[in-house]
Each structure stands twice: as structure tokens, then as C-alpha cells.
N, C-alpha and C positions, 0 to 999 in steps of 0.2 A: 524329204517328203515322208509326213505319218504314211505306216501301212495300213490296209484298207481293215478294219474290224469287219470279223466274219460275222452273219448274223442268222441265227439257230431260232428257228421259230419252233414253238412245241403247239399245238394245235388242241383243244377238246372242248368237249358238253357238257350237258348233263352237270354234277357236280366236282368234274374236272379230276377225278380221281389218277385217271392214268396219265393225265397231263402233270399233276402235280408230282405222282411217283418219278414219274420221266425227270422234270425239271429237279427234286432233290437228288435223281442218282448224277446227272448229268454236271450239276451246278458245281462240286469239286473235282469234275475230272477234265474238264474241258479248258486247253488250252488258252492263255493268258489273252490275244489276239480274238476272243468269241463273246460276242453280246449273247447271253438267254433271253430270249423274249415269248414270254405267254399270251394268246391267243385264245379268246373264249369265245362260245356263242351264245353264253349265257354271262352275267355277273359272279354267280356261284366258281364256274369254271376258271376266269379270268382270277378272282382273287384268290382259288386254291393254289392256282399257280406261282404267284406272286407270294403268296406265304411260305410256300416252298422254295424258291429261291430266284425265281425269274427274274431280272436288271429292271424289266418293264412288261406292261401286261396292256390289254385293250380288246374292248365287248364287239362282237356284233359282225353281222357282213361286212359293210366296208371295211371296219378293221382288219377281219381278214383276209379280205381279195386283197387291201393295199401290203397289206407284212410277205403276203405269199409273195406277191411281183419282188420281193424285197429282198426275200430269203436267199442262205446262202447252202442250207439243208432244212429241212420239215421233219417232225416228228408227228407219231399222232396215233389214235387208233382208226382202223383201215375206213370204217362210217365218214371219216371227214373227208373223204372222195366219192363218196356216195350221195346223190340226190337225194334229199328225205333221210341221208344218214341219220344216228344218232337219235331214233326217235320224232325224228322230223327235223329238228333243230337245227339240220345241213341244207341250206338253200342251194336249189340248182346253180344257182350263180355261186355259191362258196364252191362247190363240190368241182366245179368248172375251173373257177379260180386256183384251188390246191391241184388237182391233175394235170391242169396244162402249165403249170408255174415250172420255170427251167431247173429251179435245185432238186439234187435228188431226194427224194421221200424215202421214211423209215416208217414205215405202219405197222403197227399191231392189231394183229387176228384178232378177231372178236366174235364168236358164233351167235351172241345176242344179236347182231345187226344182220341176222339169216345168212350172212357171206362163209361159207365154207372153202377154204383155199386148198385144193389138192397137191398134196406134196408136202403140206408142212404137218408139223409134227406135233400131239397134244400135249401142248406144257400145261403148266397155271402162268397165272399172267407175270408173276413176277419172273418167274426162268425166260416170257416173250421180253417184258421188258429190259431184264439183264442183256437180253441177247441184240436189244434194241441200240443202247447204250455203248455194246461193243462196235457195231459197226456203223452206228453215227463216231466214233471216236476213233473209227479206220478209213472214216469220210474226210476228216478233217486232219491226216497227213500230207 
């Protein structure tokens, strides 16, 4: 029997920037067994990602309430759990969709989306997303 391929959904907006950096750090370090798949709520976001190195990419609500039911970990910055995250761009029903989705989530702080998390610590985004990286890759031991 094939073993089941894990599947890594990476989540974003806007112009997909932190999606895309996530899916190039992520795309040589992940395990032979792991689909990348990109997730946009926009076209700009979906195809950042897919140029960066996602297996597979796809726009809009539905595509991501169905990839989240699907996922085996989430990435993302922290607006894609948020209602109106991302500028708007996050439907109550996406934002519902990624929070109640059973894999565990890896989000990145974002003080542009007003959410302040107490307790974490002020990087720049690239030291959040290394830090992201590491422990989606300590998720999938």
C-alpha cells in the first residue's frame, strides 16, 4: 500500500509575499512524503506562490475552506484566521474554515493586521518566518 502524502497548505493575500517566502524556504527542506500546496485569496498571491515552488496553487474561498478540510499542517500569516483578515480579503467563512481545520497551524505575527500577540518576541519577518519553517519541520517528524 502507497503511504499517504502529507499535504502542507501554505495560506496568503494580498500579493502573497509571505506565502511565497514560506513556500521557497520550505520547498528544499520538506520531507520526500509532503505535497506544497499554495493557497491564495487573491490570483497575485496564488501565483507568488507557485513561482516560488508550490506542487500546486488555487484562488478564492472555496479553494481554501476545501485545501484547509484537506491539510495535514497550515502555514500562513496570522490575518488568515481572522474575519476581514488581510485587508478584507479573509471571508468569515475562510477565517472559520482555517481555525477550525484539524491540522495544526504555524502563523505569522503581523502587526499590520492590528493583532498584537503577547508573549512573542519583535523580529522582522524573515527571523518569524525562519522560525516558522523550523517548526512546521518539527511538525512533520
Amino acid at each position: 500500500m502507497k503511504p499517504k502524502t502529507k499535504h502542507i497548505l501554505v495560506l496568503d493575500g494580498q500579493g502573497g509575499g509571505i506565502g511565497a517566502q514560506l513556500v521557497r524556504m520550505l520547498s528544499h527542506e520538506l520531507p520526500e512524503d509532503c505535497t506544497l500546496f499554495g493557497a491564495g485569496t487573491n490570483v497575485l498571491a496564488t501565483n507568488a506562490m507557485i513561482k516560488a515552488g508550490a506542487s500546486q496553487g488555487a484562488t478564492g474561498e472555496n479553494a481554501i475552506i476545501y485545501q484547509a478540510a484537506r491539510a495535514d499542517l497550515i502555514l500562513g500569516p496570522i490575518g488568515i484566521i481572522l474575519a476581514n483578515g488581510i485587508l478584507g480579503e479573509v471571508s468569515p467563512k475562510i477565517a472559520v474554515a482555517v481555525s477550525s481545520a484539524e491540522a495544526p497551524k504555524i502563523l505569522i505575527p503581523s502587526s499590520t493586521c492590528g493583532i498584537h500577540i503577547a508573549g512573542t518576541e519583535d523580529y522582522r519577518l524573515e527571523q518569524y518566518l525562519r522560525r516558522a519553517v523550523e517548526q512546521a519541520l518539527l511538525e512533520l517528524k
